[in-house]
C-alpha positions in Angstrom: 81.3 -103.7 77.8 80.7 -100.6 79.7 81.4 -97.1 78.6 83.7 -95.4 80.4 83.1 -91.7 81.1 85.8 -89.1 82.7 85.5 -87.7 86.2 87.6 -85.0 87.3 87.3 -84.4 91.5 88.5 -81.7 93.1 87.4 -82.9 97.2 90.3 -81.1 99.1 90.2 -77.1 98.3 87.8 -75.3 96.8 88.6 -73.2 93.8 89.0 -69.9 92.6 86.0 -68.8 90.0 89.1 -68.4 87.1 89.8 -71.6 87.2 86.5 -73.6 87.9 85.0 -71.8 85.2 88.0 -72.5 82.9 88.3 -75.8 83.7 84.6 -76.2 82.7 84.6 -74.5 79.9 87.5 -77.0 78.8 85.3 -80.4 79.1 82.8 -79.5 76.0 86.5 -78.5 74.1 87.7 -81.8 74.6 84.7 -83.7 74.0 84.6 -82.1 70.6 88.4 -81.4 69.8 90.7 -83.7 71.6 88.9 -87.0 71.3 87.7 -87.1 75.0 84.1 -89.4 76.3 82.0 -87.2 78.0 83.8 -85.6 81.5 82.1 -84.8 84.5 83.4 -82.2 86.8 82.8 -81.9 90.7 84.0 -79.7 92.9 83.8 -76.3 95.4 84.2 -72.9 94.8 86.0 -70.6 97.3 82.5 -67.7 98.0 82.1 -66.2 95.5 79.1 -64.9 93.0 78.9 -65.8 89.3 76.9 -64.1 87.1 75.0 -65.3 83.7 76.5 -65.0 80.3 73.8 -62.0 79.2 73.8 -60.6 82.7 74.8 -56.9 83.6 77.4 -57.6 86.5 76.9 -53.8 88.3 73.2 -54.7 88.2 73.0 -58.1 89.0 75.8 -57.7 93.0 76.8 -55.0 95.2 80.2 -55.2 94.2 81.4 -53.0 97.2 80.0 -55.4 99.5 81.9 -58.5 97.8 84.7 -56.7 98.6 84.6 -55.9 101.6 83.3 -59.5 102.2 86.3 -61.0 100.0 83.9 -62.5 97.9 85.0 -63.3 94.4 82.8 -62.3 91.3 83.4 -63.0 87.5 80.8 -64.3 84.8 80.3 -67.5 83.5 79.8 -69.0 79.8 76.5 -70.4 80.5 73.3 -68.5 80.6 70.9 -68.1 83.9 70.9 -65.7 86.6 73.7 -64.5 89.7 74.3 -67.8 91.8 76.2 -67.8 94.8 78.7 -70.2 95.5 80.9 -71.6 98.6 82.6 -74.7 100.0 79.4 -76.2 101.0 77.5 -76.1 97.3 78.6 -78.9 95.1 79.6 -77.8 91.2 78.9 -79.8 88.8 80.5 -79.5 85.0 79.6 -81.8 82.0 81.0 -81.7 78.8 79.0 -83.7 76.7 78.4 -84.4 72.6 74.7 -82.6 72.2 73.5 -86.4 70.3 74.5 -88.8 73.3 72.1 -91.3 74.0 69.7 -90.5 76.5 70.4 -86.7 76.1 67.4 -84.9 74.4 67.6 -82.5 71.9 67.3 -78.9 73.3 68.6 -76.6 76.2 65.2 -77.5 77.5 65.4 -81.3 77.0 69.3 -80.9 78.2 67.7 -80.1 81.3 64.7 -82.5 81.6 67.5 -85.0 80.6 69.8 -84.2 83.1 67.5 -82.8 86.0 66.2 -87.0 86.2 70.3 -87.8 87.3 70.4 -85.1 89.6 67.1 -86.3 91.3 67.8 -89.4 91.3 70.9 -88.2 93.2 68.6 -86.6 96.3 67.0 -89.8 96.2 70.3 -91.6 97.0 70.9 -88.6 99.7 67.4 -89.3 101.2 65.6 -86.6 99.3 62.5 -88.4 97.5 60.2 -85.5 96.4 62.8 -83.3 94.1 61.0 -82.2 90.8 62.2 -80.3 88.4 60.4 -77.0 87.8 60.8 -75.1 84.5 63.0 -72.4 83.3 66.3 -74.6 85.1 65.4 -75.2 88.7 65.5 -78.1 90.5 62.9 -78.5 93.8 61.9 -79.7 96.7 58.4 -78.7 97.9 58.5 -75.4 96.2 62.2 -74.3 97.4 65.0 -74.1 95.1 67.8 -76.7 95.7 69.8 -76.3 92.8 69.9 -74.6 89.4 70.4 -75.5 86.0 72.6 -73.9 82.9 73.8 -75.1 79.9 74.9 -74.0 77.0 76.1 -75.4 73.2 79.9 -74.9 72.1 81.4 -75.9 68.7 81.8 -79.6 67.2 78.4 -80.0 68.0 79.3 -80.4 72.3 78.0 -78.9 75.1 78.5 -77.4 78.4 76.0 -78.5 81.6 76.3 -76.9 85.2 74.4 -77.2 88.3 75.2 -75.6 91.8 73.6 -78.3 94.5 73.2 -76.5 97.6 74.7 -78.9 100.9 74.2 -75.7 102.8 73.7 -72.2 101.8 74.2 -68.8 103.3 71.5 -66.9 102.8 72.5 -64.1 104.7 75.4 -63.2 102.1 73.1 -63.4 99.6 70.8 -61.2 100.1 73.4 -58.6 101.1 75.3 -59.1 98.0 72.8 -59.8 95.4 70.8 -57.0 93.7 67.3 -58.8 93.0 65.1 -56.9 90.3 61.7 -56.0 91.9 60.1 -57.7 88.9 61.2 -60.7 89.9 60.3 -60.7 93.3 56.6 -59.9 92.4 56.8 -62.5 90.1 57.4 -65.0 92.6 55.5 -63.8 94.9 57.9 -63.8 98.2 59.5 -61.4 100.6 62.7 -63.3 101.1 65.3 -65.8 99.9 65.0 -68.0 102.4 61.0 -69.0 101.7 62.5 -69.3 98.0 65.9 -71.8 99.1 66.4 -75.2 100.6 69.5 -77.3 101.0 70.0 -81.1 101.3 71.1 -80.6 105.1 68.0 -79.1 105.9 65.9 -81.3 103.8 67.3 -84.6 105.2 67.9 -83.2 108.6 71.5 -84.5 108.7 75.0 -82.9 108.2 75.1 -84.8 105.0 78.8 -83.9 103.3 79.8 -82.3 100.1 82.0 -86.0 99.5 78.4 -88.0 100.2 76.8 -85.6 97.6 79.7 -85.8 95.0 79.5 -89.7 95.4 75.3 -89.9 94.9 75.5 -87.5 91.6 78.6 -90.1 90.4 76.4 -93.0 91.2 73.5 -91.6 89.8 75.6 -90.4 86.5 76.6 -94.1 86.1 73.2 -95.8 86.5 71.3 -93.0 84.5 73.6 -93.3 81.0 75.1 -96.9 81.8 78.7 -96.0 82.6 81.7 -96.5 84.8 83.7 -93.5 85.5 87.4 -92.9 85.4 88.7 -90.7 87.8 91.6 -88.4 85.8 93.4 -85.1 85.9 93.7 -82.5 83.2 95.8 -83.4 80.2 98.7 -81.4 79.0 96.3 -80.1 75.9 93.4 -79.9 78.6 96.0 -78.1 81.1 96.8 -75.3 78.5 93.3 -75.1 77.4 92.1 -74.1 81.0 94.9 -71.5 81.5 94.3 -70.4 78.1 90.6 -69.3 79.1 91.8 -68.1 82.5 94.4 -65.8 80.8 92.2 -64.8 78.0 88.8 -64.8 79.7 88.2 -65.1 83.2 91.2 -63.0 84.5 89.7 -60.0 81.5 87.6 -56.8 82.7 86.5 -56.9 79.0 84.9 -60.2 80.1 84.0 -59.8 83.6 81.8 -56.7 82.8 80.4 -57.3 79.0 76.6 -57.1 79.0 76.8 -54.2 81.0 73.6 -52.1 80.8 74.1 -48.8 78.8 74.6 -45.7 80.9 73.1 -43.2 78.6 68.8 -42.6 78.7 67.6 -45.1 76.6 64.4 -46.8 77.0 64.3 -49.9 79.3 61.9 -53.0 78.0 61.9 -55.6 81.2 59.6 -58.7 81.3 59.6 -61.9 83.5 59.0 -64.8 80.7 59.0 -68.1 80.9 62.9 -68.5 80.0 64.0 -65.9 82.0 63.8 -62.0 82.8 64.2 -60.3 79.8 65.6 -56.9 79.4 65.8 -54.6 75.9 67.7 -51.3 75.9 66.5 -49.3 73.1 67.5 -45.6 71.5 65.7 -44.3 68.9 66.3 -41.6 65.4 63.1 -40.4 64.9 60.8 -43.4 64.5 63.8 -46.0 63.5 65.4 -48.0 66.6 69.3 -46.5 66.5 70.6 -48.8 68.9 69.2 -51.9 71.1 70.8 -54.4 73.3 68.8 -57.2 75.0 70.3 -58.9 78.5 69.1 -61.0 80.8 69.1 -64.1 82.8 67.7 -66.1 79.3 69.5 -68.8 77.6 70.9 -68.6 74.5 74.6 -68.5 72.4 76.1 -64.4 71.7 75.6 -65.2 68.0 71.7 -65.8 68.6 71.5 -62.2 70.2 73.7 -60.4 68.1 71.5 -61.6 65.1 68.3 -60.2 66.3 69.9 -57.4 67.6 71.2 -56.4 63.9 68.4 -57.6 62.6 66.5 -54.9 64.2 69.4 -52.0 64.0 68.2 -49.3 61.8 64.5 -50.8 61.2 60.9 -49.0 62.0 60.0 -49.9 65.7 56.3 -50.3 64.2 55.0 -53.5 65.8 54.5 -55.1 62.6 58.0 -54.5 61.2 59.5 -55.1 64.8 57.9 -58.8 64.4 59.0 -59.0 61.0 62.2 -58.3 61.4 63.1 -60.8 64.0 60.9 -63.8 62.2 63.3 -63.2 59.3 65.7 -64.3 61.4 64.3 -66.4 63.8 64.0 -70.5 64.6 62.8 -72.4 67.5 64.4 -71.7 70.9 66.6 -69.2 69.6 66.6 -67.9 73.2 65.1 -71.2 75.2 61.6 -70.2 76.3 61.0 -66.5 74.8 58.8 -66.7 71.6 58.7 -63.6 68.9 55.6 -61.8 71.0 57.0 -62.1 73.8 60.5 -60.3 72.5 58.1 -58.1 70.6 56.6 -56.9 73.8 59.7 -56.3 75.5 60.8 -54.4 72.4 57.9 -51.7 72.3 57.7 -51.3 75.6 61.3 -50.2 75.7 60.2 -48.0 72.9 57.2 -46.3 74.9 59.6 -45.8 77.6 62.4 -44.1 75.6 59.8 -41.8 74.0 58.6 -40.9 77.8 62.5 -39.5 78.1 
């Protein structure tokens, strides 16, 4: 008998960020509360930019340019960087239990797991050299044709998204999007567009967003064995979504958390292998006062706020800096960034608040 997955469409008009993000951030609550198989989401955003969970939203757009643009902003649940979204990009939510068959253990296996459906998708579309390349992208010959997130909610569920770029304006991007030097010398290009691809341009067709929905269903079913259900919403599901866009995605509180303190404190930014990492640090005489760490990293707000206390009111000696966060640290407690490598970011915050 085959298992039977749910699949909420949305085909006919794209959505505001409020309630595509709190529709997705609904999937992994029923999954794990309301007795729900796994649901997969697809469907289009109206333009707009959503930023990462640990991002700083002022630092991350040119919010006086998405307004005069209309563009929406707001912040999503899920780690990563700023992606920008439209009719023509594909959104993809899964709500998933984290020990599913076929699903490996991880944000990192997450993706490798999940990256193999979505490639197999391209294939369907005509795209036969997709890869994935690690922290979260998927690509195509170097370019960037969609990006990964993900992130673990309660009763042992989590939350998957992907943006597929159909086609992509690049133009609003970069006039939007505030793009850390670091990372551009990281990458080693000049522009987005040697960095981006889309499936139009890689097929060289005006392949549709309904022909891509339909390949990542098809590859969904053959990947994990399943047949999907198309639904709507559930009453319990309904007031779960407008419970996240009243409570969450309609807050300032939200919308602008992370935000990068505005007083002199010294800056700590590294490009690591899961993610740009950033550490704000004060000190009181050779203690660390205050620190708060952002970036475009994945992990959960509990994770941080550990290593952040952990390190509150503690010498910002290298040796008691990496003790104090091994005493609280376990494997991928933010996917891809090892103790050293927060370490580093931590002193070199320090050196540059005692240049102040």
């Amino acid at each position: 008998m085959t298992t039977s997955w749910r699949l909420f469409k949305n085909l006919e008009t794209p959505v505001s960020t409020a309630r595509g993000l709190a529709v997705d951030d609904t999937l992994p609550c029923s999954v794990g509360s309301h007795d729900s198989p796994p649901i997969l989401h697809l469907y289009t955003f109206i333009p707009s930019a959503i930023v990462g969970k640990y991002q700083d939203m002022e630092a991350a757009l040119r919010l006086d340019r998405c307004r005069a643009r209309g563009i929406e902003y707001n912040r999503r649940s899920t780690g990563g960087g700023t992606v920008i979204m439209g009719p023509e990009i594909v959104s993809l939510g899964l709500g998933i239990n984290v020990d599913y068959p076929g699903l490996k253990k991880g944000v990192g296996g997450v993706f490798q797991s999940l990256s193999i459906v979505l490639i197999n998708a391209l294939t369907k579309l005509g795209i036969d050299n997709a890869y994935f390349q690690p922290k979260n992208d998927l690509e195509v010959s170097g370019k960037k044709i969609a990006g990964l997130s993900a992130a673990a909610e309660e009763n042992n569920t989590l939350l998957f998204h992907t943006s597929l770029l159909v086609n992509f304006d690049v133009e609003l991007m970069t006039d939007i999007m505030n793009t850390p030097v670091i990372k551009f010398q990281d990458k080693g290009y000049n522009c987005f567009s040697q960095r981006m691809t889309t499936v139009r341009h890689e097929t060289g067709r005006q392949v549709s967003v309904r022909e891509t929905m339909e390949a990542i269903q098809g590859a969904f079913e053959e990947e994990f064995q399943v047949a999907f259900r198309e639904d709507d919403p559930d009453l319990w599901e309904q007031k779960t979504s407008e419970r996240f866009i009243r409570e969450r995605y309609t807050q300032e509180n939200w919308i602008f958390s992370h935000k990068h303190p505005r007083t002199r404190m010294g800056v700590g930014q590294l490009k690591t292998r899961g993610g740009l990492l950033e550490i704000y640090l004060s000190l009181s005489g050779a203690s660390i006062e205050s620190i708060l760490i952002t970036g475009d990293f994945f992990s959960t707000s509990a994770h941080i706020h550990k290593i952040e206390n952990a390190l509150k009111w503690t010498s910002a000696r290298r040796e008691r800096v990496e003790e104090n966060i091994a005493a609280v640290w376990h494997d991928n407690m933010i996917y891809g960034i090892d103790i050293p490598t927060l370490t580093q970011a931590v002193l070199l915050a320090k050196e540059n608040q005692v240049r102040l």
